[in-house]
C-alpha positions as CSV (number, residue, x, y, z in Angstrom):
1,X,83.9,96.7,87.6
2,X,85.6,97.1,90.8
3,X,87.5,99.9,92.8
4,X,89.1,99.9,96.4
5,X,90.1,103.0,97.9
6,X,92.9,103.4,100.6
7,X,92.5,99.5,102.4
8,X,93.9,98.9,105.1
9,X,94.3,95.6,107.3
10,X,96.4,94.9,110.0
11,X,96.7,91.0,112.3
12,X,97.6,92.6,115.9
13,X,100.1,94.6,115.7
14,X,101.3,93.8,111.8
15,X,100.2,96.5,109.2
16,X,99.6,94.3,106.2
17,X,97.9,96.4,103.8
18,X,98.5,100.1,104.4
19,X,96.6,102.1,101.6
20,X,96.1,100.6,98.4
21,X,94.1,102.2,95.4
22,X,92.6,99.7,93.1
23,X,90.8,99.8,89.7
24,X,89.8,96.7,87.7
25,X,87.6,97.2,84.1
26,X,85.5,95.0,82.7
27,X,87.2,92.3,80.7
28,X,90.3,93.1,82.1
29,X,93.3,90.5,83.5
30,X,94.8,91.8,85.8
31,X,98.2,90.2,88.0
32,X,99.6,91.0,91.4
33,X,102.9,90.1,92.0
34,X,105.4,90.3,94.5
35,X,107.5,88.5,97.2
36,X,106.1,86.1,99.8
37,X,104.6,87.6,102.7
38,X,103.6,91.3,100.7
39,X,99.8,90.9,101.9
40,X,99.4,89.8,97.9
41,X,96.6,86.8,99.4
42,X,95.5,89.3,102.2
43,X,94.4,91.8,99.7
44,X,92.9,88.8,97.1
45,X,90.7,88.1,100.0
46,X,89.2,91.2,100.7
47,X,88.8,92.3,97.0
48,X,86.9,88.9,96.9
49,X,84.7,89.6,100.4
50,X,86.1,87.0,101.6
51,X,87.8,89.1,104.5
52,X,87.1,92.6,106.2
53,X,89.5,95.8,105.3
54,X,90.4,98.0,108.3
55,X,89.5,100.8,106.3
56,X,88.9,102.1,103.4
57,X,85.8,101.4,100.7
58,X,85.7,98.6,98.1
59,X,82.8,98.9,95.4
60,X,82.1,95.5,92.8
61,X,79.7,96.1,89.7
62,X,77.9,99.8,91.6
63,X,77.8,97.6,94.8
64,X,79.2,99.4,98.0
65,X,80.7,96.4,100.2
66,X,80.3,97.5,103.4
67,X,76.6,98.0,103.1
68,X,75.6,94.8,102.6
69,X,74.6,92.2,106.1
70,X,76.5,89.4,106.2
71,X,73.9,87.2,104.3
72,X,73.5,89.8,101.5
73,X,77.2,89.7,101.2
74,X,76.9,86.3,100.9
75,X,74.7,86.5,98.4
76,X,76.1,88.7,96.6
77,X,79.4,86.6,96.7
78,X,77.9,83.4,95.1
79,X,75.7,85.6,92.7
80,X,78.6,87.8,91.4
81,X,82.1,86.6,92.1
82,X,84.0,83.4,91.0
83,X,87.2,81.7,93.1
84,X,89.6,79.8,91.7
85,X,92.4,78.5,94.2
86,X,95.8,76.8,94.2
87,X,94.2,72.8,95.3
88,X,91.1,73.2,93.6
89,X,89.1,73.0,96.8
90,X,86.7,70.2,94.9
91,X,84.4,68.2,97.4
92,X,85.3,64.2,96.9
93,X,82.5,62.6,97.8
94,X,81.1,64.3,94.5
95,X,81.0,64.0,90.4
96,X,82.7,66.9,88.7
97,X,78.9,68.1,87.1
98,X,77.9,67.7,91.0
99,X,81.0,69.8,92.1
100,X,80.1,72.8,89.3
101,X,76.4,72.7,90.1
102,X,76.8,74.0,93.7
103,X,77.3,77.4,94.0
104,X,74.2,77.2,91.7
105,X,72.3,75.2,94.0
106,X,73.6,77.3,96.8
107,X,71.7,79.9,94.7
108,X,68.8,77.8,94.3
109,X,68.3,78.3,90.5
110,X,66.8,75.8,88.3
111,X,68.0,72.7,88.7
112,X,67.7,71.3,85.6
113,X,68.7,74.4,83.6
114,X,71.8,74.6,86.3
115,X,72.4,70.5,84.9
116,X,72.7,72.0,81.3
117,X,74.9,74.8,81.6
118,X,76.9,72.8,84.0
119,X,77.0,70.4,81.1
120,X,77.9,73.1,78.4
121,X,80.7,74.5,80.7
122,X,82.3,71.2,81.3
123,X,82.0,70.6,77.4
124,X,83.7,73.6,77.0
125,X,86.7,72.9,79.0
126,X,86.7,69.6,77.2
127,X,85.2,67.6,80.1
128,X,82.2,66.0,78.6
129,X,83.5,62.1,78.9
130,X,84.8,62.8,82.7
131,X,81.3,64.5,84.0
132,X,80.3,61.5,86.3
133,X,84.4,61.8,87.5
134,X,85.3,62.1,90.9
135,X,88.5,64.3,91.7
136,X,90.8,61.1,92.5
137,X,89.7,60.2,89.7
138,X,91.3,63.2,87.5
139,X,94.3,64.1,86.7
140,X,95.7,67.5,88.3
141,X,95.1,69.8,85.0
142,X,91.5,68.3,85.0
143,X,90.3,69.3,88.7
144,X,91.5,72.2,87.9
145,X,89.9,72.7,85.1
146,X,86.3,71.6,86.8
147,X,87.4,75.1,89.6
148,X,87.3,77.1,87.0
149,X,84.2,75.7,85.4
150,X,82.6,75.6,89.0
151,X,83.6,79.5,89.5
152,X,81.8,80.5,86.6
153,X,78.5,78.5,87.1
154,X,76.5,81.6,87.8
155,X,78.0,84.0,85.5
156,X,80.2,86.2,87.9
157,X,81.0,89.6,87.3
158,X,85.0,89.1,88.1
159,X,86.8,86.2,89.4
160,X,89.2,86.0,91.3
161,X,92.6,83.6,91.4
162,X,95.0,82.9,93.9
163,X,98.4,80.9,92.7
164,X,95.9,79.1,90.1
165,X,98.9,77.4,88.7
166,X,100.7,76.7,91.7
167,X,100.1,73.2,92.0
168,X,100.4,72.4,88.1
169,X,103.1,71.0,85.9
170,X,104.7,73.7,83.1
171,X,102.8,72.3,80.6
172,X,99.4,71.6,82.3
173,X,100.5,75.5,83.7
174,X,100.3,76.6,80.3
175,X,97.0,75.3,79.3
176,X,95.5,76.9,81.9
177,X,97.3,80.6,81.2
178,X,95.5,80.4,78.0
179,X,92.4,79.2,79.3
180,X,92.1,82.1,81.1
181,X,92.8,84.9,78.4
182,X,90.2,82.5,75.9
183,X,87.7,83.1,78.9
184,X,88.2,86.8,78.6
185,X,88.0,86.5,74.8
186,X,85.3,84.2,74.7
187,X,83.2,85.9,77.4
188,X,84.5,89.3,78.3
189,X,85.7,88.0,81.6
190,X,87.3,89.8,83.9
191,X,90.5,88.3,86.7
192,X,92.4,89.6,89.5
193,X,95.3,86.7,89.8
194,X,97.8,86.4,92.5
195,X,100.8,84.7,90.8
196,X,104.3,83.9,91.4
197,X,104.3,83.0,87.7
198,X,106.1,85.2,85.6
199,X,104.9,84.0,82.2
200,X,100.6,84.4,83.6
201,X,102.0,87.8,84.7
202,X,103.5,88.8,81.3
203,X,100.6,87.6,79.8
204,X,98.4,89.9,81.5
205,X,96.8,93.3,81.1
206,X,98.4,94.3,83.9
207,X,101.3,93.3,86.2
208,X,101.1,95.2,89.9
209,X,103.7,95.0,92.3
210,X,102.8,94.8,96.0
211,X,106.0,95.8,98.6
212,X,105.5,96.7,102.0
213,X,101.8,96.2,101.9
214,X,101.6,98.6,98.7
215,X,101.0,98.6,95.3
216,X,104.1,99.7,93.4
């Protein structure tokens, strides 16, 4: 599903990432771990496109990165990928079915089709009597809830979390841990999750370690 090989990224004269060797499988939860300042985010972010390696070669579902133009990345990033973050990152000028409709619409698909499995999705996550909801008004668990129903709007090969839980109470933090292993159940999803949370990280497939801008 995905493999990076020997990135590297440095901010002036800060070596941040210096050489890791990444495989993620199909279906697979994997957890990166490690103490503040590691490059854990840094290395989220280029595993997600969302940022450039230095060096090195990162391929998602038979797709070599750096061949793509910036506007096929981009496509590619709205077509195959999935974010969830820490604050949600929900627009609040709009409904929660409006906020998980738009990386669909930003796909241009069908919008009435993209209404119905927005629909489904929110049913799903137990959602269906907040859909005309704006974030204010939703509780914490709930907007997060509608990110993760917004990152898999268009059916992404892997999605990727950073600190999903951060911002979350234990309990509403717990809900969500299992959400994410009932996703992979339910549809053979695959994560990459930056976590300072031990229990997500137990819970997981795989725990990595990042020191010193490496994977232990």
């Amino acid at each position: 599903m995905l493999t990076a090989k020997n990135i590297h990224k440095s901010f002036g004269d800060l070596d941040v990432l210096k050489g890791i060797d990444l495989e993620i499988k199909k279906g697979e939860v994997v957890s990166i771990v490690g103490k503040s300042g590691t490059g854990k985010s840094t290395l989220l972010h280029i595993l997600g496109t969302l940022d450039h390696a230095d060096k090195g070669e990162l391929h998602i579902a038979d797709q070599l990165i750096r061949k793509l133009n910036p506007k096929q990345l981009s496509k590619f990033r709205n077509e195959k990928l999935g974010f969830i973050f820490q604050f949600h990152h929900l627009l609040n000028e709009f409904t929660a079915l409006e906020n998980v409709m738009i990386p669909g619409m930003i796909a241009k698909r069908n919008k009435k089709a993209l209404k119905s499995k927005a629909q489904d999705l929110l049913d799903y996550f137990g959602l269906s009597d907040r859909l005309q909801h704006k974030p204010n008004q939703m509780s914490g668990g709930e907007q997060q809830r509608v990110a993760v129903a917004r990152a898999l709007i268009n059916d992404p090969e892997i999605i990727f979390a950073d600190e999903p839980s951060g911002n979350l109470d234990n309990v509403t933090s717990e809900e969500l841990h299992h959400l994410i292993f009932k996703l992979r159940t339910d549809f053979n999803q695959s994560f990459v999750i930056v976590t300072h949370n031990n229990e997500l990280a137990a819970m997981s497939d795989r725990s990595l370690t990042m020191e010193d801008g490496l994977i232990k």
